[in-house]
Structure formats: C-alpha cells, structure tokens
ChimeraX commands (.cxc) that place a marker at each C-alpha (Angstrom):
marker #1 position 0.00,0.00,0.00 radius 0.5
marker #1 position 1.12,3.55,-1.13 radius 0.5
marker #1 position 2.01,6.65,1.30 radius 0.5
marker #1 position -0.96,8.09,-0.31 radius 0.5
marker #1 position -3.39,5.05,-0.15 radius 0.5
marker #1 position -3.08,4.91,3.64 radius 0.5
marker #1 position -3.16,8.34,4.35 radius 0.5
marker #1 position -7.49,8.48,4.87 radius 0.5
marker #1 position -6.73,5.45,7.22 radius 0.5
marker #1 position -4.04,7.83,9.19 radius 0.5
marker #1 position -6.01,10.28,9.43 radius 0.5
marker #1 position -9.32,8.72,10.62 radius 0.5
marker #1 position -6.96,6.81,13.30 radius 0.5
marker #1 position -5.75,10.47,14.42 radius 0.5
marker #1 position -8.86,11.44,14.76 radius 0.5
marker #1 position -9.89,8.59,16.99 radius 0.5
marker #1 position -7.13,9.72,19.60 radius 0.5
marker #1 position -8.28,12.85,19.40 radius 0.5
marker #1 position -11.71,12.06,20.62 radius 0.5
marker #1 position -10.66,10.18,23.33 radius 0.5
marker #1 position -9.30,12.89,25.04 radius 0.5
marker #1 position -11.63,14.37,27.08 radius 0.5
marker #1 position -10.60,18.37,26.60 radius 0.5
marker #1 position -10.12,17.97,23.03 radius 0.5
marker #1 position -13.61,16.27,22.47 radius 0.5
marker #1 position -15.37,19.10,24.08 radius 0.5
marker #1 position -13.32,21.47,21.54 radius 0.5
marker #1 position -14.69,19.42,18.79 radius 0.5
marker #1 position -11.64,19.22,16.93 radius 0.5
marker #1 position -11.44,17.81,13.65 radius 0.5
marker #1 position -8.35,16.39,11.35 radius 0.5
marker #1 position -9.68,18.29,8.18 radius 0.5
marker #1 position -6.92,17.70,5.49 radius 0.5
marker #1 position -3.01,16.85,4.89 radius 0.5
marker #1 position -1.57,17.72,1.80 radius 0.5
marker #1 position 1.90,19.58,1.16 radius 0.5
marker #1 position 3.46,18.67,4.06 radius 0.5
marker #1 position 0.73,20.80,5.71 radius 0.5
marker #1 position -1.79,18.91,8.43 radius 0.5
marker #1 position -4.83,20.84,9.13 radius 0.5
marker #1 position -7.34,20.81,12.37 radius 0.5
marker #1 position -10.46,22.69,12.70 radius 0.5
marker #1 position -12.37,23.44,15.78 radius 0.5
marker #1 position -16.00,25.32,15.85 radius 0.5
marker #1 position -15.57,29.11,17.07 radius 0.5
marker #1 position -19.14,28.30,19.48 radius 0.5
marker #1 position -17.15,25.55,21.61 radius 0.5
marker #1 position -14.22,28.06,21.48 radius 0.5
marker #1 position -15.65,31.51,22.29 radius 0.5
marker #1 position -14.29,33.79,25.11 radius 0.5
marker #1 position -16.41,36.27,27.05 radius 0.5
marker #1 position -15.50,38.79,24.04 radius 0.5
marker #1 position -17.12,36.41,21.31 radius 0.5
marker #1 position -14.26,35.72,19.89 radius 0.5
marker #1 position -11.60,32.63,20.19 radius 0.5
marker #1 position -10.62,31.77,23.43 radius 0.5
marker #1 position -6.61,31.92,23.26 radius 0.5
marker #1 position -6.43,28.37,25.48 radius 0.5
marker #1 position -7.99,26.87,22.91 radius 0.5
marker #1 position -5.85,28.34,20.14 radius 0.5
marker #1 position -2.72,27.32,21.85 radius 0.5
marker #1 position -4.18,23.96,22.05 radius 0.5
marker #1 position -5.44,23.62,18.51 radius 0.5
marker #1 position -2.22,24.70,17.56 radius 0.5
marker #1 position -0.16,22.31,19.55 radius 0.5
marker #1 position -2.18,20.02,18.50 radius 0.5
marker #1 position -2.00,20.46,15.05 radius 0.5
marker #1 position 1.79,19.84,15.52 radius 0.5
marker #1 position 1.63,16.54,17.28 radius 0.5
marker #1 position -0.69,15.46,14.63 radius 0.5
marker #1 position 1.56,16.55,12.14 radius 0.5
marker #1 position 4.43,14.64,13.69 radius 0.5
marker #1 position 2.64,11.60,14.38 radius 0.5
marker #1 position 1.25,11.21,11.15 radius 0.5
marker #1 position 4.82,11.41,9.09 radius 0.5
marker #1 position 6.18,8.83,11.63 radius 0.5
marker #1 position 3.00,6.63,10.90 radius 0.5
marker #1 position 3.32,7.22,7.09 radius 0.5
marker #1 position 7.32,6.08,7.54 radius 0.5
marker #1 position 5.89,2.58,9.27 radius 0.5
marker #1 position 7.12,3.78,13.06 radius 0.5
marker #1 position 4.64,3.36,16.00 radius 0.5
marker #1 position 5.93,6.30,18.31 radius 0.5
marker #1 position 4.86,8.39,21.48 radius 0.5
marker #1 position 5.04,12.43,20.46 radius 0.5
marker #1 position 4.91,15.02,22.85 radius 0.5
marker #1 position 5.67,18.47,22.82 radius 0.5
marker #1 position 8.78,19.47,24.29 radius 0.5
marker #1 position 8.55,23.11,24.53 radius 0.5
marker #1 position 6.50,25.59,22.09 radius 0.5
marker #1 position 6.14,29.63,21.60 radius 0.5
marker #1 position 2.80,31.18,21.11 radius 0.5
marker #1 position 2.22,34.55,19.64 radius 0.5
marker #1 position -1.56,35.81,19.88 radius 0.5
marker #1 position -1.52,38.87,16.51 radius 0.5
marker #1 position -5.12,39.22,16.12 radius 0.5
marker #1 position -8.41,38.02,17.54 radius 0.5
marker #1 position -10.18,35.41,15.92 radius 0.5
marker #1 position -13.96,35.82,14.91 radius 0.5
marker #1 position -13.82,32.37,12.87 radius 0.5
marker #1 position -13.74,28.76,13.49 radius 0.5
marker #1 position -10.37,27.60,14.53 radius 0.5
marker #1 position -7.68,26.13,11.76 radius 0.5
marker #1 position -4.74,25.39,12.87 radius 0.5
marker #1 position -2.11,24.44,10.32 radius 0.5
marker #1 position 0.91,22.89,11.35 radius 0.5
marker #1 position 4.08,22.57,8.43 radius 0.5
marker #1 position 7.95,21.66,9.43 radius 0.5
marker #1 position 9.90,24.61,10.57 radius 0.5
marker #1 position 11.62,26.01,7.39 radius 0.5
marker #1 position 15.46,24.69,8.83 radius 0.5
marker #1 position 13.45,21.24,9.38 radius 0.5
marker #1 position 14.38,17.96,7.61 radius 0.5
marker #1 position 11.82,15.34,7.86 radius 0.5
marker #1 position 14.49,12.96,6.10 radius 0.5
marker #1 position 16.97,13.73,8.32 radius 0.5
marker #1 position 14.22,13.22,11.87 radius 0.5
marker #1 position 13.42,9.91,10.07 radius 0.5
marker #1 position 16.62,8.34,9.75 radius 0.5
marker #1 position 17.10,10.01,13.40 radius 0.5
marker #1 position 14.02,7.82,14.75 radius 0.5
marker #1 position 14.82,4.81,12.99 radius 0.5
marker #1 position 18.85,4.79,14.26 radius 0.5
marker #1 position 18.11,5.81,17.95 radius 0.5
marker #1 position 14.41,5.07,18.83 radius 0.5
marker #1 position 13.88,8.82,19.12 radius 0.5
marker #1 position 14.45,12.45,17.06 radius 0.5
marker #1 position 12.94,15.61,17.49 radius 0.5
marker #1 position 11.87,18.17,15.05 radius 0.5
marker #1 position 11.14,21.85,15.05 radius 0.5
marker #1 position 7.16,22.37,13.97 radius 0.5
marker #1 position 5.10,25.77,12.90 radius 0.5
marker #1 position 1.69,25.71,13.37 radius 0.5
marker #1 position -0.58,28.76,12.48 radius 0.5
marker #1 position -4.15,29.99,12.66 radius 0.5
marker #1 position -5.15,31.92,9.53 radius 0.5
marker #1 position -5.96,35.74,9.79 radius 0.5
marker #1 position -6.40,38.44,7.65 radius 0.5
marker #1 position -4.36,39.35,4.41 radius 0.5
marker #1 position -2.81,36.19,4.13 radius 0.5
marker #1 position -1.06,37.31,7.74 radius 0.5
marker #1 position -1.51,34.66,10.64 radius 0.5
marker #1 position -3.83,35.48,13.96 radius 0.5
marker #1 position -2.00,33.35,15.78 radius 0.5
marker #1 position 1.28,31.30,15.91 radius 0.5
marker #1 position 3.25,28.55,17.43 radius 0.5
marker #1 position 6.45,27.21,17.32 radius 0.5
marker #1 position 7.61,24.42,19.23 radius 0.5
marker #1 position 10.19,21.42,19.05 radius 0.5
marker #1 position 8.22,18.00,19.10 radius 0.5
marker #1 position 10.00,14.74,20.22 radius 0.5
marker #1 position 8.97,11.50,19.29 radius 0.5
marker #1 position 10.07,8.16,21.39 radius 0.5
marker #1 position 9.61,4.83,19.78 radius 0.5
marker #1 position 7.07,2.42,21.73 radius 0.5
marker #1 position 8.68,-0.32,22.97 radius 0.5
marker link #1:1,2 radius 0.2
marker link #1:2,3 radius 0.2
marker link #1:3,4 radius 0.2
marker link #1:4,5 radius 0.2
marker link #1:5,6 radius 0.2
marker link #1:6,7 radius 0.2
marker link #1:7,8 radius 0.2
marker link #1:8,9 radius 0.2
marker link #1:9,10 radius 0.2
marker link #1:10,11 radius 0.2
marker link #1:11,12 radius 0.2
marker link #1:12,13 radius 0.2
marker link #1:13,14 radius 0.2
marker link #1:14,15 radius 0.2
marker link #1:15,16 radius 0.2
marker link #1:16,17 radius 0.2
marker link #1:17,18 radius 0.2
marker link #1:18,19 radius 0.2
marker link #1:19,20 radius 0.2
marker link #1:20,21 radius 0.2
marker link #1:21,22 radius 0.2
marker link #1:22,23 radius 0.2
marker link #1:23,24 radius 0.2
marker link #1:24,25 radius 0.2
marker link #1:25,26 radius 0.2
marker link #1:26,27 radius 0.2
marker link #1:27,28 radius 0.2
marker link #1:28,29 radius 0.2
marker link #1:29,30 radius 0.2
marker link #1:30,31 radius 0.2
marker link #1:31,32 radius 0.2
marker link #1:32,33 radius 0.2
marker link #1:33,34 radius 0.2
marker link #1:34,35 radius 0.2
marker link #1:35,36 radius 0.2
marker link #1:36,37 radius 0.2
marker link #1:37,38 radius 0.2
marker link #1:38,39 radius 0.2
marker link #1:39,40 radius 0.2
marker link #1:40,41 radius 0.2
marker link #1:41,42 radius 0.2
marker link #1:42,43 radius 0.2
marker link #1:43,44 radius 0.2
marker link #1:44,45 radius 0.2
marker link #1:45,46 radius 0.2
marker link #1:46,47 radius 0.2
marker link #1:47,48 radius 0.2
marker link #1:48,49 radius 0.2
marker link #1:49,50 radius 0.2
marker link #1:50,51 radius 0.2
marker link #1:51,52 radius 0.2
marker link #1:52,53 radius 0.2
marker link #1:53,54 radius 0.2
marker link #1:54,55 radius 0.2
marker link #1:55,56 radius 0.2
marker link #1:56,57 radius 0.2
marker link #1:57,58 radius 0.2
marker link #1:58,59 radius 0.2
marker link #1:59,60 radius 0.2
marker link #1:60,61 radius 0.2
marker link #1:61,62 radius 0.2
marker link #1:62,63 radius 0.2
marker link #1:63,64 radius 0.2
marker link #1:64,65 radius 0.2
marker link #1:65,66 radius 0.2
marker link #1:66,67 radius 0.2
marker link #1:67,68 radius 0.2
marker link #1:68,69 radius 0.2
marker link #1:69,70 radius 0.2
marker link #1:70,71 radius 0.2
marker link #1:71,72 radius 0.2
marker link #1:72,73 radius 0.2
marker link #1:73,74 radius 0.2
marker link #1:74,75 radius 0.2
marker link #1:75,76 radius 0.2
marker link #1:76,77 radius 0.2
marker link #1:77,78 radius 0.2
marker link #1:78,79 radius 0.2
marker link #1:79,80 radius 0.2
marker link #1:80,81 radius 0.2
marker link #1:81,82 radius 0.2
marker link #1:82,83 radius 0.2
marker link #1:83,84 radius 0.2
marker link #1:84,85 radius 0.2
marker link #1:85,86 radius 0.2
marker link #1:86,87 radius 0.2
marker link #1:87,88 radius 0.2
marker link #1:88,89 radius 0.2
marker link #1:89,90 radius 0.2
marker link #1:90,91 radius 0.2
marker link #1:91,92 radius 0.2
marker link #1:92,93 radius 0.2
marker link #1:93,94 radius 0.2
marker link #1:94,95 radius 0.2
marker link #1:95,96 radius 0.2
marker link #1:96,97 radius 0.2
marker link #1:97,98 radius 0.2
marker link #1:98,99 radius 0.2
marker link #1:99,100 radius 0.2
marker link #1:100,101 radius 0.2
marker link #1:101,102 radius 0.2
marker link #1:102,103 radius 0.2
marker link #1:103,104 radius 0.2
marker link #1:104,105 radius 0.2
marker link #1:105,106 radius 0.2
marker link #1:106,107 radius 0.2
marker link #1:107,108 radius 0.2
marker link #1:108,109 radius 0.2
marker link #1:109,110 radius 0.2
marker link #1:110,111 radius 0.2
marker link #1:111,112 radius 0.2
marker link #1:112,113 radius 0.2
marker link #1:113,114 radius 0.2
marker link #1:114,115 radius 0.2
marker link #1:115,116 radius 0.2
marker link #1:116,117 radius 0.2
marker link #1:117,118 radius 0.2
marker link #1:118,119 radius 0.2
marker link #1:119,120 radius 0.2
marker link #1:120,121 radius 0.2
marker link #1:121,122 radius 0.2
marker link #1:122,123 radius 0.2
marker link #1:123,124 radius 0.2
marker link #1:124,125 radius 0.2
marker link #1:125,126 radius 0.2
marker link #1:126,127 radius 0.2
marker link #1:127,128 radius 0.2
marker link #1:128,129 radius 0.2
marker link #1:129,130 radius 0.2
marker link #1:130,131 radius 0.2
marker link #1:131,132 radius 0.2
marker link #1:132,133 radius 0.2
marker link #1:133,134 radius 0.2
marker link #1:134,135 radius 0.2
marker link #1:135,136 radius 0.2
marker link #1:136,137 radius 0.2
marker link #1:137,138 radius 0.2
marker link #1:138,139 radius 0.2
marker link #1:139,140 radius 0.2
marker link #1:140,141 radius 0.2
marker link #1:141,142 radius 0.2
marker link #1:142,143 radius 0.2
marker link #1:143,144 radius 0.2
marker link #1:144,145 radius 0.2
marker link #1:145,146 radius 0.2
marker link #1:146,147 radius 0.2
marker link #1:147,148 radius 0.2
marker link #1:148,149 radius 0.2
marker link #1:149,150 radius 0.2
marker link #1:150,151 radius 0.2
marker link #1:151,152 radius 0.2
marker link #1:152,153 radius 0.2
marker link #1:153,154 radius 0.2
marker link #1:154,155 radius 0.2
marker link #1:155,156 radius 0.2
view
C-alpha cells in the first residue's frame, strides 16, 4: 500500500485519539486535510468563544499544539514507526483576535528535515523536530502562531 493510499486510514486513526481525550472532544476538533506537508485541524468558534465572542486563546494554543503533534505523528506513521510524540517546549504569539472557526495548520519549521528526523528515529528510537503551526488571519497574515520542538520516542 502507497504513502498516499493509507493516508485516509491515518487520518481517521488520528482522529480517533483525538476524541478520546476528554478536553479535546469538548473542543470538537477535527483532522480536516493533509496535503503539502501541511496537516490541518479545525475546531467550531461556538465551543471556542471567550467572554468577548471571539476565540478563546487556550484553545488556540491547544489547537495549535495540536496540530503539531498530529503533524508529527502522522509522518512517523506514514514512515511505518509506532511512536509516542509530545511536545517538548512551544512559543505562542496571539496577533489578532479570531472571529472564525479555529484552523490550525501545522508545516515543518523552514530549517526542518523530515528525512533527516526519520533516519534520526529509525537509528536511535527517538528524534525531534522543530514544527510551525498557524491559525489563519487576515491578508494572508496569521492570527495566531506557534512554534515548538516536538520529540517522538519509539514504543517499545
């Protein structure tokens, strides 16, 4: 079976862990796409909103985090490696308030090499790599933004 073949079964097994954690069910997050080397989420605004009506900037962070460890997981899962990912430290810059529903978008830091984590992983068991996630805004400029290194431990 291709890369591309199993990627809808990926995904749909993403989105299984994803509902059972309790938070991130009650954010209704959704794996909505993966193409380019991009992994998308999306989250309702209504199970998001703040007291101002507009995204609550806990569950940015998360859907942005988030979007990273998916990200992560799924290229391990793609290469054949059954790994725990966590996030080992992130950045989060708040530039605009969000009146939409939540879509995070999480892409390998430009200085990333997913070759380069791979062969990492598969030599020592574990490799981490830089991630960007980001949640649209206007003009093409993002509302919000993470970056964060992601580590990934094989399961032994």
């Amino acid at each position: 079976m291709s890369e591309q073949d199993s990627l809808p079964a990926h995904l749909a097994a993403l989105q299984q862990v994803l509902e059972r954690m309790p938070p991130v069910a009650a954010m209704q997050i959704r794996v909505d796409a993966y193409a380019d080397g991009v992994l998308a989420l999306r989250a309702p605004l209504a199970a998001n909103v703040n007291d101002k009506g507009n995204a609550f900037g806990g569950s940015l962070s998360s859907a942005l985090t988030l979007s990273g460890w998916a990200l992560v997981t799924l290229r391990l899962r793609l290469a054949g490696f059954d790994a725990d990912v966590y996030v080992a430290d992130s950045h989060v810059r708040y530039l605009a308030p969000v009146y939409e529903d939540l879509l995070a978008q999480a892409q390998a830091a430009d200085d990333a090499d997913w070759d380069a984590f791979l062969a990492t992983f598969a030599q020592r068991g574990k490799a981490r790599i830089e991630v960007v996630a980001r949640q649209p805004g206007e003009a093409g400029k993002p509302a919000a933004e993470l970056t964060g290194r992601f580590v990934a431990f094989a399961r032994r």
